[in-house]
N, C-alpha and C positions, 0 to 999 in steps of 0.2 A: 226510230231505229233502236233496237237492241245491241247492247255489247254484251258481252259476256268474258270474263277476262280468271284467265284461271291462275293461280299464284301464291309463292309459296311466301309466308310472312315473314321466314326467317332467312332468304335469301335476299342477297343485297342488289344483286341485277334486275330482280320482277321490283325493291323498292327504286332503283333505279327508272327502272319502264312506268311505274306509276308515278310515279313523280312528272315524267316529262309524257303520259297521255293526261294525265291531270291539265297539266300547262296545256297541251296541244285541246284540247277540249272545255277550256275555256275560253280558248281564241274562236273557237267553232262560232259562227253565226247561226247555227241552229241548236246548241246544246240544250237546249230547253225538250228538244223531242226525243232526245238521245238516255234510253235508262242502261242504268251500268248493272252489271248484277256480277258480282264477285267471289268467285268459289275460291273454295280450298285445296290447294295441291303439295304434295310432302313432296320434293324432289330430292329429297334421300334419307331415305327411314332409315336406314342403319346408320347412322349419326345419332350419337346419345343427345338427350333432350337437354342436359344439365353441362356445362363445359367448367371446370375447375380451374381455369386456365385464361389467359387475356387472350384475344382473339390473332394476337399475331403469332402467340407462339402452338397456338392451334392448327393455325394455316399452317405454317410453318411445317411442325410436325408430320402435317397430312400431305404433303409435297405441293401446296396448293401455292402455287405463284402470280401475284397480280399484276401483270405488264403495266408499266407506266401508261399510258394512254388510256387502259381503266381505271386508275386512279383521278386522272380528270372526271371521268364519270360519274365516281362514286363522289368528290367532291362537289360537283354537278347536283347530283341526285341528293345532297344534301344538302345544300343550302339554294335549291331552287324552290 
């Protein structure tokens, strides 16, 4: 089986999603037949590449608000 899984390296929800199909495909009892193939995708180019700034006050700034229940997530998706 082919995967192919497209994802932006700097968004925390696709490191989220790989983190937990990583888990979920190493429970696979067939993972050995399964090739992952991993592309590149920018989910928002107009986002400067360099931020001068810590990341809360970036969100922040950008109105970008993370519901508690993502926070589990992204806790999740880090130390899973």
């Amino acid at each position: 089986m082919k995967v192919e899984i497209w994802s932006d390296v700097m968004c925390p929800f696709c490191y989220i999603g790989k983190r937990k199909f990583e888990s979920a495909l190493s429970q696979f009892p067939h993972k050995d037949e399964v090739q992952v193939i991993w592309k590149s995708f920018q989910l928002a180019p107009e986002i400067k590449t360099r931020i001068d700034k810590n990341i809360h006050q970036f969100l922040s700034e950008h109105k970008v608000e993370i519901p508690t229940p993502l926070t589990t997530l992204f806790q999740e998706g880090v130390t899973s």
